[in-house]
C-alpha positions in Angstrom: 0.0 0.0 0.0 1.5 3.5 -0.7 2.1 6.1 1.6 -0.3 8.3 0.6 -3.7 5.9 0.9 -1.6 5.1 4.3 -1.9 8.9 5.2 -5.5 9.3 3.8 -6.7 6.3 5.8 -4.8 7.6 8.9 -6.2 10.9 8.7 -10.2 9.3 7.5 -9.5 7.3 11.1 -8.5 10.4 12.9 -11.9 12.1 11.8 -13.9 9.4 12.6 -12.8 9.7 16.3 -13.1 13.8 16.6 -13.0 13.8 19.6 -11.1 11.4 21.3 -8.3 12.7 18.3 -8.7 16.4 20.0 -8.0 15.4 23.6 -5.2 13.7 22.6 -4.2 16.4 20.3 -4.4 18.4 23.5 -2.5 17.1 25.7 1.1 17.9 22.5 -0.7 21.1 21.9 0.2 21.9 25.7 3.3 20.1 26.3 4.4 22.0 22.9 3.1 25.6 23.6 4.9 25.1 27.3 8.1 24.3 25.4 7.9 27.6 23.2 6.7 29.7 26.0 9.4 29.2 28.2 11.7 28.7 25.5 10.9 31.9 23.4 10.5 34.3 26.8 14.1 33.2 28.1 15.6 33.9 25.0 14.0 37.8 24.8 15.2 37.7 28.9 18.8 36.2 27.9 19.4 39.2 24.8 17.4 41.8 27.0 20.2 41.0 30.0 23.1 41.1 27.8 22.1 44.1 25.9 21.5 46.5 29.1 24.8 45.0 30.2 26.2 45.4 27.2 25.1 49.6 26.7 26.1 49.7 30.7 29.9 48.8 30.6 32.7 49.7 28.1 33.6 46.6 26.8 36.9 47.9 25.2 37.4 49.4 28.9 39.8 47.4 30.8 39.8 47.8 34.7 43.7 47.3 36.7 43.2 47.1 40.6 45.7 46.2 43.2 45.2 42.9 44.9 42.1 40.1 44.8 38.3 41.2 44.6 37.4 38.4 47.0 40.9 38.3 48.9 41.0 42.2 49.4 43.3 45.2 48.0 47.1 44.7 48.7 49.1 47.5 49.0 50.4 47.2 45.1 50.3 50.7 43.6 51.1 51.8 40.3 53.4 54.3 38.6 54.8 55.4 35.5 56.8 52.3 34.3 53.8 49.9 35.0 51.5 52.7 32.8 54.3 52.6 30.3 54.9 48.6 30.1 51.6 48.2 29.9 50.8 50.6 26.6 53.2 48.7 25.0 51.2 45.6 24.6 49.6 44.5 21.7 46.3 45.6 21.2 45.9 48.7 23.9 44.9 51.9 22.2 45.2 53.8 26.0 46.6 53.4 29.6 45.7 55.7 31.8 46.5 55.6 35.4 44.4 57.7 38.0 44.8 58.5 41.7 41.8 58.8 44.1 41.5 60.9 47.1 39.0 61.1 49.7 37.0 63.1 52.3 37.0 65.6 50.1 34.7 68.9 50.7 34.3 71.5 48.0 33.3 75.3 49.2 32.4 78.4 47.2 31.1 81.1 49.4 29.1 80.1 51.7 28.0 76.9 50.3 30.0 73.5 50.3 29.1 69.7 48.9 30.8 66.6 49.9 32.1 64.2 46.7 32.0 60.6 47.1 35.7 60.6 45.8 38.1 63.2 44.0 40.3 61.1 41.4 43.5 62.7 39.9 43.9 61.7 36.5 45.5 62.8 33.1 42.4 64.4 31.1 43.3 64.0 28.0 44.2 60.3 28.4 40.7 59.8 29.9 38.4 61.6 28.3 39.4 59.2 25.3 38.9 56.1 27.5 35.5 57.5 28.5 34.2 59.2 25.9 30.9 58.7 26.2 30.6 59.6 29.7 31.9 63.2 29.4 29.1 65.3 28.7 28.8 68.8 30.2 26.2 71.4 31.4 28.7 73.9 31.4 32.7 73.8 30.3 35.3 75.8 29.7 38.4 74.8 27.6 39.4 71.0 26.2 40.8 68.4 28.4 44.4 69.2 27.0 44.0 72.4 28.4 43.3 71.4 31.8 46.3 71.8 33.9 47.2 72.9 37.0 44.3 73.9 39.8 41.2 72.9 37.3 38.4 70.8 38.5 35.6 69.0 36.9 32.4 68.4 39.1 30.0 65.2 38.1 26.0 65.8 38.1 25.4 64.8 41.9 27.9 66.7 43.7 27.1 69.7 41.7 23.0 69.1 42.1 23.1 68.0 46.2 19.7 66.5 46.8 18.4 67.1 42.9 18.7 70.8 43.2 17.8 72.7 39.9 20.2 75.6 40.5 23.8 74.0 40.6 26.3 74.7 43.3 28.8 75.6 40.2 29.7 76.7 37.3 32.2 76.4 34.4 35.0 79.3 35.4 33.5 79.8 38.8 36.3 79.6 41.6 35.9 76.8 44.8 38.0 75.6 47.0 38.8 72.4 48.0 39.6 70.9 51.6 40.8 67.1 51.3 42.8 64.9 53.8 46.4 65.2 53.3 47.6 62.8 56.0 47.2 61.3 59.4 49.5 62.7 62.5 50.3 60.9 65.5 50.0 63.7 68.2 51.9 63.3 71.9 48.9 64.1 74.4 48.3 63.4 77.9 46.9 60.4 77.5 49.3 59.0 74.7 49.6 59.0 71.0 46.6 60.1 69.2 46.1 59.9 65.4 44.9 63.1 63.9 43.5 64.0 60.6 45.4 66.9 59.2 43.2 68.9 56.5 44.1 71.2 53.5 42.6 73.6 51.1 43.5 74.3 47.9 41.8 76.9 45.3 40.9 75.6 41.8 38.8 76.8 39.1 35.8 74.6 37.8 36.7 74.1 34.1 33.3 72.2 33.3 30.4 70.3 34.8 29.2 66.9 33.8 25.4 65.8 33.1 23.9 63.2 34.4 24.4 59.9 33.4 23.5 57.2 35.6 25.9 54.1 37.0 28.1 52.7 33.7 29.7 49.7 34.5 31.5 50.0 37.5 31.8 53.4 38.5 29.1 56.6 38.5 30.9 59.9 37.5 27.7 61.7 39.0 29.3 61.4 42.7 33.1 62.3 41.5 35.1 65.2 41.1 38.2 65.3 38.8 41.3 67.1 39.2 45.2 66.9 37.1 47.4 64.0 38.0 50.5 66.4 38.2 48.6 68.5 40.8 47.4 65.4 43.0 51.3 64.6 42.9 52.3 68.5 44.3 50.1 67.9 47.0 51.3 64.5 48.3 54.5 64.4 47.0 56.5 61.3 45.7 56.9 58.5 45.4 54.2 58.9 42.6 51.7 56.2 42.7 47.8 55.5 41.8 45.5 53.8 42.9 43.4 52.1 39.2 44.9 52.0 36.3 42.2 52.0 32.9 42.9 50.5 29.9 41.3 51.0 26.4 41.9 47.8 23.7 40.9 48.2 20.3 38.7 45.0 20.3 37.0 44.2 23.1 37.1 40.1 21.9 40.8 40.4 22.7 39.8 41.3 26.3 41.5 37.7 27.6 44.5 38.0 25.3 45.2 41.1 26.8 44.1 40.5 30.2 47.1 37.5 30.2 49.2 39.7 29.1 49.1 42.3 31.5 48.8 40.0 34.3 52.7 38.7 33.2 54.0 42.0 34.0 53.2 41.5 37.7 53.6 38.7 40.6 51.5 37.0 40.8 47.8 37.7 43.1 49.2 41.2 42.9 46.8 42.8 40.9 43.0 42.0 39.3 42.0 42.6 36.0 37.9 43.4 35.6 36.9 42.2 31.8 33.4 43.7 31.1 33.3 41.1 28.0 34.4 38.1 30.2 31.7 38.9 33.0 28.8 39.2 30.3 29.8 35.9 28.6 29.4 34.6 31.8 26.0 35.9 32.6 25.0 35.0 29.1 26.2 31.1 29.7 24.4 31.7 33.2 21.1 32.4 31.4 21.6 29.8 28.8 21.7 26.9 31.1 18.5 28.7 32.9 16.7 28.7 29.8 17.4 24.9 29.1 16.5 23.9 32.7 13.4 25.5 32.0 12.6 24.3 28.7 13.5 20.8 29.7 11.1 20.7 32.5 8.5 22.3 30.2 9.5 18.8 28.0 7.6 17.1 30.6 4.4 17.8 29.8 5.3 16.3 26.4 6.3 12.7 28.2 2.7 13.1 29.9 1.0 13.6 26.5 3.3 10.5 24.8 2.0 8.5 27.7 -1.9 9.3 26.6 -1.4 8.8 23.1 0.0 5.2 24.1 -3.2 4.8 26.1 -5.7 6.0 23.5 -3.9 4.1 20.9 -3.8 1.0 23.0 -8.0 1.4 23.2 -8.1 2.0 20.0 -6.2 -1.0 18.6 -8.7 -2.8 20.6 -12.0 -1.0 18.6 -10.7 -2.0 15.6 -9.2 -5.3 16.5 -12.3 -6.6 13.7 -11.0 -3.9 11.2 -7.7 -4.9 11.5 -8.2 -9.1 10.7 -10.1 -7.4 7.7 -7.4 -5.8 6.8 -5.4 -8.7 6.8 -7.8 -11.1 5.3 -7.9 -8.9 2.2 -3.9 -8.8 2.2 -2.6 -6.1 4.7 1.1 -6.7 5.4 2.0 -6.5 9.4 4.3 -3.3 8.2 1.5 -1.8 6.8 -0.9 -1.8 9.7 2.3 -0.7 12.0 2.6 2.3 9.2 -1.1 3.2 9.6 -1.2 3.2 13.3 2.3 5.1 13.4 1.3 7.6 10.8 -1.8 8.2 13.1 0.2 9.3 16.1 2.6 11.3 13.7 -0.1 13.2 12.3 -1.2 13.6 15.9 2.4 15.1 17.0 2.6 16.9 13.7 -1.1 18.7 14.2 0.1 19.4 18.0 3.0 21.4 16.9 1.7 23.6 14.1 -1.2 24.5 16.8 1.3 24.4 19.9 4.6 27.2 18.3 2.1 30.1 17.9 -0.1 29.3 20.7 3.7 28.9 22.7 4.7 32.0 20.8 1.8 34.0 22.0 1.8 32.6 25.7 5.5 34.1 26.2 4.1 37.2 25.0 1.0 37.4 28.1 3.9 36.4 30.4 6.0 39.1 29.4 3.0 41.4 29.9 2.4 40.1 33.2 6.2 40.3 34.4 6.1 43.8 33.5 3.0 44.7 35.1 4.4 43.0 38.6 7.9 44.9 38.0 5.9 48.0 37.7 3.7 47.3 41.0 7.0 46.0 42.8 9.2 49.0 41.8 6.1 51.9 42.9 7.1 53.9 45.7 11.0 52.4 45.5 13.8 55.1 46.3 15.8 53.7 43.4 13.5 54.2 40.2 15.3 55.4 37.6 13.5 56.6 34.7 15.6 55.0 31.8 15.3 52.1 33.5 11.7 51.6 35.1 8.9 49.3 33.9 11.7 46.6 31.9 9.6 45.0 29.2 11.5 41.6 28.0 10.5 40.8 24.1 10.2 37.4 23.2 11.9 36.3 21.0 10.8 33.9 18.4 14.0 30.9 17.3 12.6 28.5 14.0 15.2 26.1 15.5 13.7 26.3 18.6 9.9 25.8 16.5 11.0 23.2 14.3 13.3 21.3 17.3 10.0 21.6 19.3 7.8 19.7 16.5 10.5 17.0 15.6 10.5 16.2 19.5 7.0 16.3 19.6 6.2 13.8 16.7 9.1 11.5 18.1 7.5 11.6 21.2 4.0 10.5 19.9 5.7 8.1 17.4 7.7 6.2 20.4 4.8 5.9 22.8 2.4 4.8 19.6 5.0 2.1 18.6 4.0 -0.4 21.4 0.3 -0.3 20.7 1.0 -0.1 16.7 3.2 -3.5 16.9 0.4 -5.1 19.0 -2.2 -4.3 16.3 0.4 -5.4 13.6 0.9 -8.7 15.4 -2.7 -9.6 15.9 -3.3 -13.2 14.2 -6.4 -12.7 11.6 -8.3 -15.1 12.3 -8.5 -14.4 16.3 -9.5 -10.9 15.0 -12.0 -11.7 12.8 -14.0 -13.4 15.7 -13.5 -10.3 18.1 -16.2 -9.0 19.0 
């Protein structure tokens, strides 16, 4: 018999039994739609995640601090001839070391702000590392011209508590009172360390907008000032604190990250990777995204299991059919073809009903998710407009779709194949007096 009378009687046998055909239908409809839910709204989560990590750190930014993050800072410092060794590597368009100073207090008139952290650094070495973050409200000059006492202020300390009218301007003079060292004083009652303060005049020589954390810092809470006036005030031996690096192609982030790493002994210094971190967030997600579509897969198992069932009931309808069948000349392959070709129409309807039904459940859940962010995140003290009310897009994968049917008409193929042998094996004549 040829495969197409085989598919014609399948699908004749299939309509005869509407409704016993639906439930079944069902139950791959539901195991398949789960499948492409899950599988379609991790992916949109997975790309959303990278992508706002992505547009959050400067991939081709390279990060040099002293010591372990998880052992703590050593007292490694940098200077000239690490800056210098390290431009020389293959790769690095900029190094740029910077010092940072704190308890710092900035005063004009009768006004002052506190700064999270006043870092010394060469301006024209990283304003090209950070491009993007250096845009002002008000400036005065180019970076190469900033020498001597200048200052830059970020959003924050400029606009304490959100204030609209800023506590300076680009040209505006303010002084600046920072701790210069700690004294051990002779008293009475022994040796007491004491803070010794200083203030120094500068002259604001622009102010920076606000842009939000960026990877691992937030300029909003920092003031800048020269390198070679950070070094005047404390005096050799001349040593920072972070060293940044700029590479021309943020793949070559490990290359590069080795070879800096040989220039020092080792557990000395750590080296933060932007690209390395979000590769490992993406593999992260990717392994969450198969958990969850595997245990989706389940539901498919369930359904295999009641197509074995129905089939198994309906081998035993027809048990009078099928010594017919055989009586006129049916070959045990062909009635094991029929009954598989049944269950494979099954899994085949189930999937081209269960990828847009899947496709469309990922998109309710994303609507849902973000309508519970939103209620979670009312009334928080960290919303952040540019980042408030996340909506993840779906997003729809043909390998996933088509992966999704194959499993779906193995599936129903393997659990039909016990009940499909057992009708193929049934002796003729016993099935010709079943009633």
């Amino acid at each position: 018999m040829r495969r197409k009378q085989i598919l014609t009687m399948a699908w004749a046998n299939m309509k005869q039994r509407r409704l016993r055909t639906s439930l079944t239908t069902l139950g791959v409809v539901i195991g398949i739609t789960a499948v492409i839910g899950l599988a379609s709204l991790g992916e949109g989560f997975r790309v959303t995640v990278t992508q706002r990590m992505e547009q959050g750190f400067e991939l081709n930014v390279l990060t040099i601090i002293p010591g372990s993050l998880f052992a703590g800072l050593s007292r490694e410092r940098f200077n000239d001839e690490h800056v210098q060794s390290i431009s020389e590597i293959n790769g690095i368009e900029i190094a740029t070391q910077v010092m940072q100073i704190g308890n710092v207090t900035l005063h004009k008139g009768d006004k002052e702000v506190r700064a999270f952290v006043a870092t010394a650094v060469n301006f024209t070495e990283f304003v090209q590392v950070f491009s993007d973050r250096f845009e002002f409200a008000s400036v005065n000059g180019s970076p190469e011209q900033w020498k001597n006492n200048t200052i830059v202020i970020g959003y924050k300390v400029n606009h304490p508590n959100d204030t609209e009218i800023p506590f300076a301007s680009a040209g505006n003079n303010v002084s600046m009172t920072y701790l210069k060292k700690m004294e051990q004083v002779l008293t009475p009652s022994g040796v007491k360390t004491t803070p010794i303060y200083e203030t120094r005049n500068f002259t604001v020589s622009g102010t920076l907008q606000k842009k939000g954390t960026s990877g691992l810092t937030n300029f909003d809470y920092w003031i800048f000032i020269p390198l070679d006036t950070a070094r005047e005030i404390y005096g050799p031996p001349y040593e920072s604190d972070l060293i940044f690096v700029k590479v021309s192609n943020p793949d070559d982030s490990d290359r590069i990250s080795e070879n800096i790493e040989a220039l020092f002994p080792p557990y000395r210094i750590s080296i933060l990777a932007p690209v390395t971190f979000i590769r490992q967030v993406d593999y992260i997600l990717s392994l969450i995204q198969l958990f969850l579509t595997s245990i989706a897969s389940i539901s498919l198992l369930v359904a295999g299991i009641g197509i074995m069932n129905i089939t198994t009931v309906s081998v035993m309808e027809r048990t009078r059919e099928i010594g017919i069948m055989k009586a006129i000349g049916a070959k045990n392959t062909t009635i094991l073809t029929m009954f598989l070709a049944e269950t494979a129409l099954i899994g085949l309807l189930g999937g081209l009903i269960g990828v847009p039904t899947g496709y469309g459940l990922s998109y309710l859940l994303s609507i849902i998710i973000s309508r519970f962010t939103m209620g979670q995140q009312q009334g928080t003290v960290f919303q952040n407009p540019e980042t408030q009310h996340p909506m993840v897009t779906p997003i729809f994968s043909p390998t996933w779709a088509i992966g999704a049917m194959l499993f779906g008409i193995i599936i129903c193929v393997l659990f039909g194949l016990y009940p499909a042998r057992k009708a193929a094996k049934l002796n003729p004549v016993e099935a010709l007096r079943y009633e």
